[in-house]
mmCIF file of the C-alpha atoms, coordinates in Angstrom:
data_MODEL
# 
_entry.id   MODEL 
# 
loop_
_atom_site.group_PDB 
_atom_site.id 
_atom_site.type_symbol 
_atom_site.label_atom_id 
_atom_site.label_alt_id 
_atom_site.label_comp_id 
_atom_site.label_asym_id 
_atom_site.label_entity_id 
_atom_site.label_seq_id 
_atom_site.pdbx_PDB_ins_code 
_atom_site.Cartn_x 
_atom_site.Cartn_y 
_atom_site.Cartn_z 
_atom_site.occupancy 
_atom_site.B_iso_or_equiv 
_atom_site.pdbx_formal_charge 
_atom_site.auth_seq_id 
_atom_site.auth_comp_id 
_atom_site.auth_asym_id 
_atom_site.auth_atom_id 
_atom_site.pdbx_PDB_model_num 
ATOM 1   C CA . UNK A 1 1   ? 101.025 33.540 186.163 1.00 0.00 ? 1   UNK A CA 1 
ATOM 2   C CA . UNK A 1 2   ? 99.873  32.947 189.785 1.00 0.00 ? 2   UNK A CA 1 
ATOM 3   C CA . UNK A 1 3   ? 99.270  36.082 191.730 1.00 0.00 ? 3   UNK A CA 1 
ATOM 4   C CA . UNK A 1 4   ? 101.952 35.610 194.114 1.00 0.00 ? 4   UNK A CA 1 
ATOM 5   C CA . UNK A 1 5   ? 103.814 35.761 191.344 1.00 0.00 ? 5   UNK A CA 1 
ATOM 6   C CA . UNK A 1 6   ? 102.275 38.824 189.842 1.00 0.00 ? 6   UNK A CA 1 
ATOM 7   C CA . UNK A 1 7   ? 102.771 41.133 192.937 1.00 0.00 ? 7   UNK A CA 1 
ATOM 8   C CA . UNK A 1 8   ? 106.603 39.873 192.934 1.00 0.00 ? 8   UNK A CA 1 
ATOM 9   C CA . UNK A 1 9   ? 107.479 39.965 189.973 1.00 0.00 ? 9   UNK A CA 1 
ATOM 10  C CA . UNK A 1 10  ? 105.701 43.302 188.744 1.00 0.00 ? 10  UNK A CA 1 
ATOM 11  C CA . UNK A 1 11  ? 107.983 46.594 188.001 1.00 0.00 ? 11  UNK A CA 1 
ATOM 12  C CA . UNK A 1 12  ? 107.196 49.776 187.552 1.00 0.00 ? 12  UNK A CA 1 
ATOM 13  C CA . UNK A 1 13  ? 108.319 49.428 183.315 1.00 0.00 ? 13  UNK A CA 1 
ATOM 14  C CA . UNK A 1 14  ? 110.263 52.893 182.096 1.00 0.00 ? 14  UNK A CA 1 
ATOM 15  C CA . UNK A 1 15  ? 110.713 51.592 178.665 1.00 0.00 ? 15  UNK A CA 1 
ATOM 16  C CA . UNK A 1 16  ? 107.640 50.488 176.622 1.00 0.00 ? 16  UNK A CA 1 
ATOM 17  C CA . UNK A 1 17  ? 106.629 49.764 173.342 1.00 0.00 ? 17  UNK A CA 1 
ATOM 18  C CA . UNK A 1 18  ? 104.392 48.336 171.317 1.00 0.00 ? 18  UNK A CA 1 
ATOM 19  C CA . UNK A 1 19  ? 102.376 46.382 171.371 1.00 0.00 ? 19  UNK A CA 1 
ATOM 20  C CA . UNK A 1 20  ? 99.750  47.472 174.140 1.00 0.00 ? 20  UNK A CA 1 
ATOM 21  C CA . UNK A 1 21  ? 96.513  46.141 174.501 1.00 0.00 ? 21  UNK A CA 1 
ATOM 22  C CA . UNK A 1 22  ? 93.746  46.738 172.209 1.00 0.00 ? 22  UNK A CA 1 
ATOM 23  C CA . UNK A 1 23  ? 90.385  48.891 173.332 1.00 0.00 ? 23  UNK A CA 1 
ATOM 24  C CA . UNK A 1 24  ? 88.582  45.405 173.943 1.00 0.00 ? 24  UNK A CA 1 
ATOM 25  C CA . UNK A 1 25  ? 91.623  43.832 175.842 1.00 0.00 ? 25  UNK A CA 1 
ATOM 26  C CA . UNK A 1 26  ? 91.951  46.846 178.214 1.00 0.00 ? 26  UNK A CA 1 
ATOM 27  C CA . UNK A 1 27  ? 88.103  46.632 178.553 1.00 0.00 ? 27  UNK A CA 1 
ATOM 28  C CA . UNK A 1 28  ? 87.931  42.979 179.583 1.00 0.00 ? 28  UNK A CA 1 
ATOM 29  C CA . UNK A 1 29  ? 91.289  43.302 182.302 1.00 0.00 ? 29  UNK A CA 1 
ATOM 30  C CA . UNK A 1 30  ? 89.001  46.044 183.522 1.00 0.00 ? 30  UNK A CA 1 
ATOM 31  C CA . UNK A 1 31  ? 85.846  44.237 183.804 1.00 0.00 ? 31  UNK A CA 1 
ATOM 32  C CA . UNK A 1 32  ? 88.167  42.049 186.459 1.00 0.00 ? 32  UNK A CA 1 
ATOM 33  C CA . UNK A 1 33  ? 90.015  45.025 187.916 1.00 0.00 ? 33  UNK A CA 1 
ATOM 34  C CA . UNK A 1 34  ? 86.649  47.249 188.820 1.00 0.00 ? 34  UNK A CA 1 
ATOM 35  C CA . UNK A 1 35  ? 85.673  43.702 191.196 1.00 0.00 ? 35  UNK A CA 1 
ATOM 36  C CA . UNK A 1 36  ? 88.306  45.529 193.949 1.00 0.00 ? 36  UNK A CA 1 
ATOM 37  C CA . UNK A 1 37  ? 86.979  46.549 197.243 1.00 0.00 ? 37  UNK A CA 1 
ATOM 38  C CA . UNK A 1 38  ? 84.528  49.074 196.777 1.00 0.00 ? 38  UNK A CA 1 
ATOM 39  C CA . UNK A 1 39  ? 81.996  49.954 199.283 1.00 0.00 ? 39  UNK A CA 1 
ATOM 40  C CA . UNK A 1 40  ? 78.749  50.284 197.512 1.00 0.00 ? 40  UNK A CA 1 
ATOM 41  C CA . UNK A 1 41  ? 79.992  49.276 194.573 1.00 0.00 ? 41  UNK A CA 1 
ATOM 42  C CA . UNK A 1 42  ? 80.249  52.988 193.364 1.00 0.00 ? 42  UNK A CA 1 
ATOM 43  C CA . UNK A 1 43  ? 82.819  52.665 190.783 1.00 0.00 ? 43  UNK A CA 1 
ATOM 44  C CA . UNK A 1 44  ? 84.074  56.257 191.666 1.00 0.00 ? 44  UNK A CA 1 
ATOM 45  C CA . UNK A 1 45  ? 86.019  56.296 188.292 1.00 0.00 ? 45  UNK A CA 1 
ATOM 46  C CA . UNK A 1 46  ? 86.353  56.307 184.483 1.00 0.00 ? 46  UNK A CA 1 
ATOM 47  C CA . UNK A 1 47  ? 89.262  55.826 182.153 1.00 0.00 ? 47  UNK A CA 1 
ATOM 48  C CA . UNK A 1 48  ? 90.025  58.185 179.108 1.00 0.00 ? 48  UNK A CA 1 
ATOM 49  C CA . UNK A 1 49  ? 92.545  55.591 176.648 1.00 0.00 ? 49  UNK A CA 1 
ATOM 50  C CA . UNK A 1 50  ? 95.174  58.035 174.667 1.00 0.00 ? 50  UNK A CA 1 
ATOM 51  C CA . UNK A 1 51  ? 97.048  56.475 171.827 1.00 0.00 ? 51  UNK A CA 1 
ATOM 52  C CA . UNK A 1 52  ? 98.556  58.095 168.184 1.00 0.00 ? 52  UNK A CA 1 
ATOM 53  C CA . UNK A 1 53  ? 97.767  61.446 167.981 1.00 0.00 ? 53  UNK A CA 1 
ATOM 54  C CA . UNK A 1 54  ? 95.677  61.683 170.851 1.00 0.00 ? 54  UNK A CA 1 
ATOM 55  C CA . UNK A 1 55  ? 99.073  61.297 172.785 1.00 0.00 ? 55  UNK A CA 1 
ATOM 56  C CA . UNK A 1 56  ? 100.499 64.047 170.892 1.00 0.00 ? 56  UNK A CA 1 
ATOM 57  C CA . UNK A 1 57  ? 97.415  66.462 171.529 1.00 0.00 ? 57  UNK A CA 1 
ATOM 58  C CA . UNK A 1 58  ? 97.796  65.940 175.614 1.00 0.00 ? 58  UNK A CA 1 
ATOM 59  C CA . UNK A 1 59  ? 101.639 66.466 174.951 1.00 0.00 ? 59  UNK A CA 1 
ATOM 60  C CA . UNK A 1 60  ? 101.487 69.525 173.092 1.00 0.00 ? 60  UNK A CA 1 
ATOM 61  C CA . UNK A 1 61  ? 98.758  70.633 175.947 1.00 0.00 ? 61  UNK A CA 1 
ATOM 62  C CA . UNK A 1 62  ? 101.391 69.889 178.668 1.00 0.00 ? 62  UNK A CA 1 
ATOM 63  C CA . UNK A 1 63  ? 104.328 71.408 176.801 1.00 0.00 ? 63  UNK A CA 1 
ATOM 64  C CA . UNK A 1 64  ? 102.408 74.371 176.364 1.00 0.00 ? 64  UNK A CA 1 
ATOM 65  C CA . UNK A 1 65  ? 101.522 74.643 180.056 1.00 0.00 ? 65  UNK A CA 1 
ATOM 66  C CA . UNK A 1 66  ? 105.131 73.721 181.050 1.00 0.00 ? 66  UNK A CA 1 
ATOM 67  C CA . UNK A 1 67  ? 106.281 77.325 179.378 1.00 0.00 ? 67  UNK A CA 1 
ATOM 68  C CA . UNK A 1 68  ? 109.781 76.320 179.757 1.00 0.00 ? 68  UNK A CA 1 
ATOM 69  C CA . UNK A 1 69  ? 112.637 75.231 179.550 1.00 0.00 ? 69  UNK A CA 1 
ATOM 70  C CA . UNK A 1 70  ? 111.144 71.685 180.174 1.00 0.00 ? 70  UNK A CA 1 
ATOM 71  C CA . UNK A 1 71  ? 108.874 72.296 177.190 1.00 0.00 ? 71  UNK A CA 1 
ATOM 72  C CA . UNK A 1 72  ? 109.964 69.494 175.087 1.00 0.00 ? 72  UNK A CA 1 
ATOM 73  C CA . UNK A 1 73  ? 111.173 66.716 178.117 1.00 0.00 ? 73  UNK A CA 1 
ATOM 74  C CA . UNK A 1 74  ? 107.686 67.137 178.985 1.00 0.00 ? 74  UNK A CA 1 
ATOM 75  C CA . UNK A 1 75  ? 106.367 66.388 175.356 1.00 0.00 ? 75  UNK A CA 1 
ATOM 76  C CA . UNK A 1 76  ? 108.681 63.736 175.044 1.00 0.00 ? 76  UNK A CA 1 
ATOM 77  C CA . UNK A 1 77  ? 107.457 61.986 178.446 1.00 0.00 ? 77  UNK A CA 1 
ATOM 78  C CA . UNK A 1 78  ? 103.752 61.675 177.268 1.00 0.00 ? 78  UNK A CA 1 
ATOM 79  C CA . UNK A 1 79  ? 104.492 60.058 174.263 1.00 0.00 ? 79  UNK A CA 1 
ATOM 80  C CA . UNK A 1 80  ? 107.057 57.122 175.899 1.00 0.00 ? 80  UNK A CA 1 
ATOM 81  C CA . UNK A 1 81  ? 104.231 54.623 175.937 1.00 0.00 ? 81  UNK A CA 1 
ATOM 82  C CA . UNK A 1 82  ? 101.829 53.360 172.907 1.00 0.00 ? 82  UNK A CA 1 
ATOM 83  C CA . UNK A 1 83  ? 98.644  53.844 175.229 1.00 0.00 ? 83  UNK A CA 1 
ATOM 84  C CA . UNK A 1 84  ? 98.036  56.204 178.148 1.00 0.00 ? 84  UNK A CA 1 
ATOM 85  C CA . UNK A 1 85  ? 95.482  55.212 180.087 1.00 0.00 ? 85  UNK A CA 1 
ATOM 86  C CA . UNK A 1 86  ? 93.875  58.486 182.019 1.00 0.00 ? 86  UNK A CA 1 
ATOM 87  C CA . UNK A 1 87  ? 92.558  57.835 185.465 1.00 0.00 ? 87  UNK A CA 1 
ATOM 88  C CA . UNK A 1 88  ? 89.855  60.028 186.677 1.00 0.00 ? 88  UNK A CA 1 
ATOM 89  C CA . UNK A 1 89  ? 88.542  60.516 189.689 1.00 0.00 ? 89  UNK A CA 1 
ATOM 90  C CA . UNK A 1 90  ? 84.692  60.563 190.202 1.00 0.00 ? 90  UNK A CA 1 
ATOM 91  C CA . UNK A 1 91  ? 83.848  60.477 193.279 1.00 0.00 ? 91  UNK A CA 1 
ATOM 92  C CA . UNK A 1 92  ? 80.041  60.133 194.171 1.00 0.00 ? 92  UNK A CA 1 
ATOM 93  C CA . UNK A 1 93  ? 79.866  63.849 196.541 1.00 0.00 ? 93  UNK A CA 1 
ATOM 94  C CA . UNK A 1 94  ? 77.525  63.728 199.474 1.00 0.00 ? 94  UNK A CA 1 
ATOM 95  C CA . UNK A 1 95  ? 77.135  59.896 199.322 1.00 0.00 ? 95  UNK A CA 1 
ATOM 96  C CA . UNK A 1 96  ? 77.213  57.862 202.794 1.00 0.00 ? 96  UNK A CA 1 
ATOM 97  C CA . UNK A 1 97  ? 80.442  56.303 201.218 1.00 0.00 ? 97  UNK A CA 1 
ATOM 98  C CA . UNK A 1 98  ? 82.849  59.138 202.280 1.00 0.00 ? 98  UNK A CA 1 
ATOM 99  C CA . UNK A 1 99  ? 84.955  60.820 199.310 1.00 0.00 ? 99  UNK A CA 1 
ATOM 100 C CA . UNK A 1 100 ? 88.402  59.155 200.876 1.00 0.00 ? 100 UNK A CA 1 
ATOM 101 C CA . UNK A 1 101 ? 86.785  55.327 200.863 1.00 0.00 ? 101 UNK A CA 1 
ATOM 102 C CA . UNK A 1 102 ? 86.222  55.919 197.122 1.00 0.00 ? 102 UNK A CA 1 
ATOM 103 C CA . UNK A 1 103 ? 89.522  57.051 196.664 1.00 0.00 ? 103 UNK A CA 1 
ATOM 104 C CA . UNK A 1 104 ? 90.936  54.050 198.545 1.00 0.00 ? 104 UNK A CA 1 
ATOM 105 C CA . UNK A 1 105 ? 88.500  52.180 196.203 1.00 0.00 ? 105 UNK A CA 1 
ATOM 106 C CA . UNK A 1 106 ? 89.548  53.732 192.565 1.00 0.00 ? 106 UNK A CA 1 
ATOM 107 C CA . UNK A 1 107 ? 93.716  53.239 193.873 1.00 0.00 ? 107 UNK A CA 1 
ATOM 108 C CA . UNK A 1 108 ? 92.501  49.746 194.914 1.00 0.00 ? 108 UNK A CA 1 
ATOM 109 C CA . UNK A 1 109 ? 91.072  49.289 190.758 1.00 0.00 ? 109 UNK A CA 1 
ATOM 110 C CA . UNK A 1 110 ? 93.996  50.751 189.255 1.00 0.00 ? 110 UNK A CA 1 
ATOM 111 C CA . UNK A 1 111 ? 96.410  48.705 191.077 1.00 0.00 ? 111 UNK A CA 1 
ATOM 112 C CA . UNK A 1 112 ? 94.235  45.344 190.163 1.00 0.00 ? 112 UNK A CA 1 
ATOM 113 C CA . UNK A 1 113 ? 94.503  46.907 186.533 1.00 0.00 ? 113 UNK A CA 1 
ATOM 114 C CA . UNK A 1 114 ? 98.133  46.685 186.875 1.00 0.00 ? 114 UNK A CA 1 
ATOM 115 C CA . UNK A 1 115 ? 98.721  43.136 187.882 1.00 0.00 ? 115 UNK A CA 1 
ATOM 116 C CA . UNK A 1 116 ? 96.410  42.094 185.105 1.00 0.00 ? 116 UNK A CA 1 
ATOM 117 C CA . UNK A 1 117 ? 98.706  43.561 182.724 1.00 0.00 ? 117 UNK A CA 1 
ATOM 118 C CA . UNK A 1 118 ? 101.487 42.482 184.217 1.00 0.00 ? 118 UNK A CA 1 
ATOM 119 C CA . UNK A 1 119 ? 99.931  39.127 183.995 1.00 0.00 ? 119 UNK A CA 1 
ATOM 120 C CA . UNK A 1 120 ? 99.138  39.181 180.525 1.00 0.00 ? 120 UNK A CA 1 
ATOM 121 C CA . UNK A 1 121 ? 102.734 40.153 179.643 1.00 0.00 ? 121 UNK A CA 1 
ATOM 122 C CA . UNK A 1 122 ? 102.173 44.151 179.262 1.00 0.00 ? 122 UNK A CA 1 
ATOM 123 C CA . UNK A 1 123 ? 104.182 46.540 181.162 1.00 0.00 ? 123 UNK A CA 1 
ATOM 124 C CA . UNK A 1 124 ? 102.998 49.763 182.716 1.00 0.00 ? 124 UNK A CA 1 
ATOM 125 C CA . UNK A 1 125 ? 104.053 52.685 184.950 1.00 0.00 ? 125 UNK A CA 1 
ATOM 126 C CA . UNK A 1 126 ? 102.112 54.924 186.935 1.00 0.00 ? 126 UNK A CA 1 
ATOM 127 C CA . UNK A 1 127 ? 102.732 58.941 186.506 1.00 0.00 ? 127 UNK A CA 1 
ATOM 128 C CA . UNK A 1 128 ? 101.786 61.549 188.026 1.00 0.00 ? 128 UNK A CA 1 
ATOM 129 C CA . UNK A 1 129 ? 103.096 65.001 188.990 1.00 0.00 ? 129 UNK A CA 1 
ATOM 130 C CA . UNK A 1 130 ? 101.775 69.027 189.244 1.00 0.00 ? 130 UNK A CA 1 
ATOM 131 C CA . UNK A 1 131 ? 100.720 68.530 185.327 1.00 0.00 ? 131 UNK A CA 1 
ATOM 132 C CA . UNK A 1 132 ? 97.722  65.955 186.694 1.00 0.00 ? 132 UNK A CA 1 
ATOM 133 C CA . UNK A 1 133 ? 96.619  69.343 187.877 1.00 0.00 ? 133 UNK A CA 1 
ATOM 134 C CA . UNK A 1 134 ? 96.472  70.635 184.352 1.00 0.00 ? 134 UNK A CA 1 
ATOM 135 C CA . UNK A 1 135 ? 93.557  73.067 183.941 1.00 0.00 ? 135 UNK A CA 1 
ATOM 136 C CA . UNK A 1 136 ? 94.129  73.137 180.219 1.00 0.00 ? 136 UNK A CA 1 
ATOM 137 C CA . UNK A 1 137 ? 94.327  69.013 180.302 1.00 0.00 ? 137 UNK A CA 1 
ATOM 138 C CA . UNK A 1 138 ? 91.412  68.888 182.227 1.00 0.00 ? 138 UNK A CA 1 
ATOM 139 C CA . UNK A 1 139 ? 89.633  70.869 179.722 1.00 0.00 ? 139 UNK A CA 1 
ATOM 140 C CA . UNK A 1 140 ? 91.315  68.657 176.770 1.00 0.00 ? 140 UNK A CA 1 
ATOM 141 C CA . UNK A 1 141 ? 89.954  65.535 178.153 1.00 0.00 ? 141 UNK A CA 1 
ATOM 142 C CA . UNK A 1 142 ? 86.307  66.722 178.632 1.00 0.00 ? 142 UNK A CA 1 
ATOM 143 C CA . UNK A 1 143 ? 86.727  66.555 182.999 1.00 0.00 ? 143 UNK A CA 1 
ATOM 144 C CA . UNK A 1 144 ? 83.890  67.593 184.678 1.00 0.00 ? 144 UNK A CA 1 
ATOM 145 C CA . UNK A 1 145 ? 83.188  69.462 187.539 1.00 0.00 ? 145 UNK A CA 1 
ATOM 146 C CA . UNK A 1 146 ? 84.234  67.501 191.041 1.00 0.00 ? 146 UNK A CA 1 
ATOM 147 C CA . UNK A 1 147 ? 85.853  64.902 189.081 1.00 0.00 ? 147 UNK A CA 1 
ATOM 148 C CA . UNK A 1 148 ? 89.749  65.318 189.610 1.00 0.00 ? 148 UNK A CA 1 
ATOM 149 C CA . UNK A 1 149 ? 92.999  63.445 186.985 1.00 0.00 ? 149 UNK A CA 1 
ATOM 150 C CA . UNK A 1 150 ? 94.662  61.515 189.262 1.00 0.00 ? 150 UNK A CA 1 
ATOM 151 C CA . UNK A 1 151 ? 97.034  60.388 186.701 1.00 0.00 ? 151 UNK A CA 1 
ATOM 152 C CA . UNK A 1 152 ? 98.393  58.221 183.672 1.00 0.00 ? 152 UNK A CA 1 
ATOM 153 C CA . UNK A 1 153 ? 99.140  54.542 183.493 1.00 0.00 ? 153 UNK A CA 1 
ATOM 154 C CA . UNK A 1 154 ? 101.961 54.451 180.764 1.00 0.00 ? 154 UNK A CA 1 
ATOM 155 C CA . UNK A 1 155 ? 100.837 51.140 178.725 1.00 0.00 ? 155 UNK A CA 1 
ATOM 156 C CA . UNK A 1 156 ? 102.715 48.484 176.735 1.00 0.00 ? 156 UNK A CA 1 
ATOM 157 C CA . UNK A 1 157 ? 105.363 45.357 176.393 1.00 0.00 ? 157 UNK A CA 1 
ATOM 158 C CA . UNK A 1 158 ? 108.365 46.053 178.119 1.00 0.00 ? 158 UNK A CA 1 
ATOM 159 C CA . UNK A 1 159 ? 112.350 46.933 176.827 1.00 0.00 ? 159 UNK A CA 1 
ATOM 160 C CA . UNK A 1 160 ? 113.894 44.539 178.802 1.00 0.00 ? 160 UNK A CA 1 
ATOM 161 C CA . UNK A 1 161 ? 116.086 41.609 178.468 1.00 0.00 ? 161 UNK A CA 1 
ATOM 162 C CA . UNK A 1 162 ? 115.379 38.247 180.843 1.00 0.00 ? 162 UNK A CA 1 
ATOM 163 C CA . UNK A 1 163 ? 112.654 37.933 183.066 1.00 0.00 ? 163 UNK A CA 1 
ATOM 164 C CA . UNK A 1 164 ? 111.873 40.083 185.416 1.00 0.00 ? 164 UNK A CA 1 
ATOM 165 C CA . UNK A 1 165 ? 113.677 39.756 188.900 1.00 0.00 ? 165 UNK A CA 1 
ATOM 166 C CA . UNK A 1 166 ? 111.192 38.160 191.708 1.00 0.00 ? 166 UNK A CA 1 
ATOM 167 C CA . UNK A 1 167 ? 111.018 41.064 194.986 1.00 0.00 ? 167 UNK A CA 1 
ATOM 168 C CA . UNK A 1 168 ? 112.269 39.590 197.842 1.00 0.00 ? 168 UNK A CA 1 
ATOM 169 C CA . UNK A 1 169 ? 109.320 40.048 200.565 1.00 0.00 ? 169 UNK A CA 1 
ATOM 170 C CA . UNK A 1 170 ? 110.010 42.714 203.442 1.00 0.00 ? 170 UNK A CA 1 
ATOM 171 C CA . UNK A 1 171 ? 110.413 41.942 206.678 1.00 0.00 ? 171 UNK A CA 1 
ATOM 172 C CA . UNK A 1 172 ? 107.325 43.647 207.819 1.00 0.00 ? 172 UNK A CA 1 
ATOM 173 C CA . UNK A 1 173 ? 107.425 42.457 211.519 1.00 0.00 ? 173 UNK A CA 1 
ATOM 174 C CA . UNK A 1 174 ? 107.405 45.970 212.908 1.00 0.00 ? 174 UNK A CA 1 
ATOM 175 C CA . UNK A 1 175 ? 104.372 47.396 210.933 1.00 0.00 ? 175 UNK A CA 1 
ATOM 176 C CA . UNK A 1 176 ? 101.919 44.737 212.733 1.00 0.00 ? 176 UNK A CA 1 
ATOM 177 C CA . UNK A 1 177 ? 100.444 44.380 215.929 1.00 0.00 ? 177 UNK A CA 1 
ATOM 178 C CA . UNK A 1 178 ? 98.117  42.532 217.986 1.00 0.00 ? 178 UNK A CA 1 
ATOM 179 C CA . UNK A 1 179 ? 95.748  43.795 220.213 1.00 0.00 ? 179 UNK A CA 1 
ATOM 180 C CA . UNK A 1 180 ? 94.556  41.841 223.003 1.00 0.00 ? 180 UNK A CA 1 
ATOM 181 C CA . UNK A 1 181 ? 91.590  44.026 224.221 1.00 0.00 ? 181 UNK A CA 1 
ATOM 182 C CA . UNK A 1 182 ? 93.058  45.026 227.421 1.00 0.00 ? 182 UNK A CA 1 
# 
């Protein structure tokens, strides 16, 4: 798949199953995503790979932390996908490459990450919400201090029937200027 194609054609993927790729596969599509623009080549970030019942340990932790009514929507969300891959933040503190830049540079990695699966035929969707603020996940997933969960990529082969639909480009005329110096 050409990469035109990739950033068309990719979907965020609600329904996933297995297969998803193995520890080495995910390693390798990394080794490719982590050449994104990153200023110092810092690599402000680590993974944390969740499958089987390490899935059902971060949804139990989550349920728990929901204490609600939500207990078990929550529980059932973390286990929708046969690999969660955890991105953490890591930013390098009081480096001349401000904190932001290697923000801009982990977002830049993860969303190289997900054309490569896309590429390879694996579907993914990015989550997030108030539970990536989980003290007690945090604590689950051995974060350390400064680093911050920014999130899950949901990992595996799409439910779906066909091929997936091509995005039309947007007319992005009025988001672009030209300045002339004067």
């Amino acid at each position: 798949m050409d990469v035109m194609t990739a950033v068309l054609t990719r979907r965020s993927e609600h329904q996933l199953t297995e297969p998803a790729p193995c520890d080495q596969e995910f390693h390798y599509l990394l080794r490719a995503a982590a050449t994104a623009p990153d200023h110092g080549r810092l690599q402000p970030w680590r993974w944390i790979l969740l499958r089987g019942a390490a899935r059902h340990a971060l949804a139990d932790c989550l349920a728990e932390e929901a204490r609600g009514t939500g207990r078990d929507r929550i529980a059932a969300k973390v286990l929708r996908a046969p690999l969660l891959a955890t991105l953490v933040f890591a930013p390098r503190l009081g480096h001349r490459v401000p904190e932001w830049e290697q923000l801009a540079a982990t977002s830049a990695m993860a969303h190289a990450m997900m054309l490569l699966l896309h590429g390879r035929g694996f579907g993914s969707i990015w989550r997030t919400g108030a539970l990536a603020d989980s003290a007690q996940a945090r604590r689950l997933l051995g974060l350390r201090d400064g680093e911050r969960l920014l999130g899950w990529l949901f990992i595996g082969t799409p439910v779906r029937t066909g091929a997936p639909r091509r995005r039309p480009p947007q007319d992005v005329t009025g988001r672009v200027t030209t300045f002339t110096g004067g």
